[in-house]
C-alpha positions in Angstrom: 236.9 -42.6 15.5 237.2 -46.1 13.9 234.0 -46.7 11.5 232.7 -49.2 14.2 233.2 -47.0 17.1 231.1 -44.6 15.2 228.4 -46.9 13.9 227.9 -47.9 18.1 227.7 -44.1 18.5 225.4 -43.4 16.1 223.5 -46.4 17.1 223.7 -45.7 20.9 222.2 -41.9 20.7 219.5 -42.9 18.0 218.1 -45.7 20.4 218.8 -43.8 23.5 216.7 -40.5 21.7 214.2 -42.2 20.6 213.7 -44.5 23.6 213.5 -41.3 25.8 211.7 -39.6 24.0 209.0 -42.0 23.4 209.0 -42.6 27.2 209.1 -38.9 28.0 205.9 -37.6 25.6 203.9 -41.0 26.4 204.1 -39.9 30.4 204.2 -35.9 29.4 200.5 -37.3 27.4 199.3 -39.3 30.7 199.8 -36.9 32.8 198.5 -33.9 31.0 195.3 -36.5 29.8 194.6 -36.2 33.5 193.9 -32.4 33.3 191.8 -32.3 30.3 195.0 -31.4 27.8 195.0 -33.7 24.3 198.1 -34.7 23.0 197.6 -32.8 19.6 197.8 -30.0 22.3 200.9 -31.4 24.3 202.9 -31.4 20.4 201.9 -27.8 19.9 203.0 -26.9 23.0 206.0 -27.7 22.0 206.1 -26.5 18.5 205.4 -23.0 20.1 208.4 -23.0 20.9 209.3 -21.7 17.5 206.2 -20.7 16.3 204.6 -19.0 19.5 200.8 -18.8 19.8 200.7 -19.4 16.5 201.2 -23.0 16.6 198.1 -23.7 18.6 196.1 -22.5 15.2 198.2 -24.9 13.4 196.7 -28.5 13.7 198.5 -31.2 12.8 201.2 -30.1 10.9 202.0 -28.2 14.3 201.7 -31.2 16.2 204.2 -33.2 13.8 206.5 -29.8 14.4 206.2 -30.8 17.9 206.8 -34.2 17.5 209.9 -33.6 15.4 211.4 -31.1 17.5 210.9 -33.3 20.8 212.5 -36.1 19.1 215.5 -34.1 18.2 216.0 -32.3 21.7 215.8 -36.0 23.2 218.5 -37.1 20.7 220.5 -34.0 21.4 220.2 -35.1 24.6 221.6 -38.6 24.6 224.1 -37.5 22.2 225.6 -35.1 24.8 225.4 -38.1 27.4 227.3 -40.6 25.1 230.3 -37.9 24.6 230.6 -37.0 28.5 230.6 -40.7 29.1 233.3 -41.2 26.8 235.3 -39.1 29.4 233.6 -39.4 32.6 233.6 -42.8 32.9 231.7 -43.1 35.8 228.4 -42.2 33.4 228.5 -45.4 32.0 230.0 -47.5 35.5 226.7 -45.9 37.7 224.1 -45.7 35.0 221.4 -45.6 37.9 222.6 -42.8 40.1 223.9 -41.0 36.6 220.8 -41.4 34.8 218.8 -40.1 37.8 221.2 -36.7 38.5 220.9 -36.3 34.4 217.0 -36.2 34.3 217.2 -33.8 36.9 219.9 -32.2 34.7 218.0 -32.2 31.5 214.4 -30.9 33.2 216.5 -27.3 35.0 218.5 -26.8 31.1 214.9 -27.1 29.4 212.9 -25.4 31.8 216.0 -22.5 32.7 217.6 -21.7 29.3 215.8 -23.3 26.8 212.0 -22.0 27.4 212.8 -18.8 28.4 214.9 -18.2 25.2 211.8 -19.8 23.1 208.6 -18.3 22.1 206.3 -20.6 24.7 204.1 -18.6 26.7 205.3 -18.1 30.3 203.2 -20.0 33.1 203.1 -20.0 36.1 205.5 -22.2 38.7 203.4 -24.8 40.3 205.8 -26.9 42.5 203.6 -30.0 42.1 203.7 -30.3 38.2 207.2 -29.5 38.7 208.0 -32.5 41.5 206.4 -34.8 38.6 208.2 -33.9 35.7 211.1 -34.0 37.7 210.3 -37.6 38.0 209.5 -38.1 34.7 212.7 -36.7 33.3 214.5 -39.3 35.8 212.5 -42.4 35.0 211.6 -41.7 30.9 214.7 -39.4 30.0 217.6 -39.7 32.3 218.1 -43.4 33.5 217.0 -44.5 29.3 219.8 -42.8 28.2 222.1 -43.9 30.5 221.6 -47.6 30.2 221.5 -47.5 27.0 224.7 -45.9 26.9 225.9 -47.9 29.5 225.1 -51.0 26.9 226.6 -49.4 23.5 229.8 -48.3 25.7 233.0 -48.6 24.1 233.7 -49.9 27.6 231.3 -52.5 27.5 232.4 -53.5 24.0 235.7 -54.2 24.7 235.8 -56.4 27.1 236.9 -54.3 30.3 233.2 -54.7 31.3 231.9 -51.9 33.1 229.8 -52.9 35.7 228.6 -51.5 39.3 229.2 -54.9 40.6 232.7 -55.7 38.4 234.1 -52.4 40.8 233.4 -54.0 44.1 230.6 -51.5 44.8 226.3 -51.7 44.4 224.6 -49.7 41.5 223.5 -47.5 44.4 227.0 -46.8 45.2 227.5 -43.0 45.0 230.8 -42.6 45.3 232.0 -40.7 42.6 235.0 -42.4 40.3 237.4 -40.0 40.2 240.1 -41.5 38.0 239.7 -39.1 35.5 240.7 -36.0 37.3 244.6 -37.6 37.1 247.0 -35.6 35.1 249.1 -38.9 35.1 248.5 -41.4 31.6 249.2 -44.9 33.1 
């Protein structure tokens, strides 16, 4: 990778990480502000991850833990989304419908693999706090990262603009691109 291909990578994921997840703790503090929950309390929620019960004792230093750690899985996150698009290129050409299907993505990886193999406490399913984080994951993480992607793609950069519209199609078009499935190099 050419120094400047790497710069708009690094660039891409640190805006697209932090973008998301600013968005995604601002509405994870709304919504939880709602049901009596601080956001001292939201951080160490997440900093028991590591820590377990533990980290509700903490104070602020668990809440910064939080913070840290929330930052990072939202940067881990976009960084995963900037090297699939650099092969599926239909990431970056449908940034809306991709965005949307990757916040549903990244809400089933947290909630399936990565809290049961943390230390949070197990609650209970409750399909209406479930519907809205759903939505939250679309809206603050999914389509952030993806059009900010979209906007540091190589693609984008070199002139062979990636665009819904450039293709013939809507950005609601959901036909999928599959180009890259060809064994064929043209």
């Amino acid at each position: 990778m050419a120094p400047a291909e790497r710069s708009r990578a690094v660039r891409a994921i640190l805006i697209a990480g932090l973008t998301a997840g600013a968005l995604d703790i601002a509405a994870a503090c709304g919504f939880y502000a709602l049901r009596g929950v601080s956001p001292v309390r939201i951080l160490q929620s997440i900093a028991s991850g590591l820590q377990g019960p533990d980290a509700f004792t903490g104070g602020a230093r668990t809440a910064l833990l939080g913070a840290v750690l929330h930052f990072f899985i939202a940067s881990v996150a976009a960084g995963a989304y900037y090297a699939t698009s650099q092969r599926l290129l239909f990431l970056v050409r449908r940034p809306w419908v991709s965005g949307a299907a990757y916040g549903v993505a990244v809400y089933l990886f947290m909630n399936q693999v990565v809290l049961p193999l943390s230390a949070v406490a197990k609650r209970p399913f409750v399909l209406s706090t479930a519907l809205a984080m759903v939505v939250i994951h679309i809206v603050c993480v999914g389509w952030p990262i993806a059009l900010i992607v979209k906007h540091y793609s190589r693609q984008n950069q070199t002139g062979s603009r990636i665009n819904e519209h450039s293709q013939g199609g809507s950005p609601w078009d959901t036909s999928m691109d599959t180009s890259f499935l060809s064994t064929r190099r043209s």
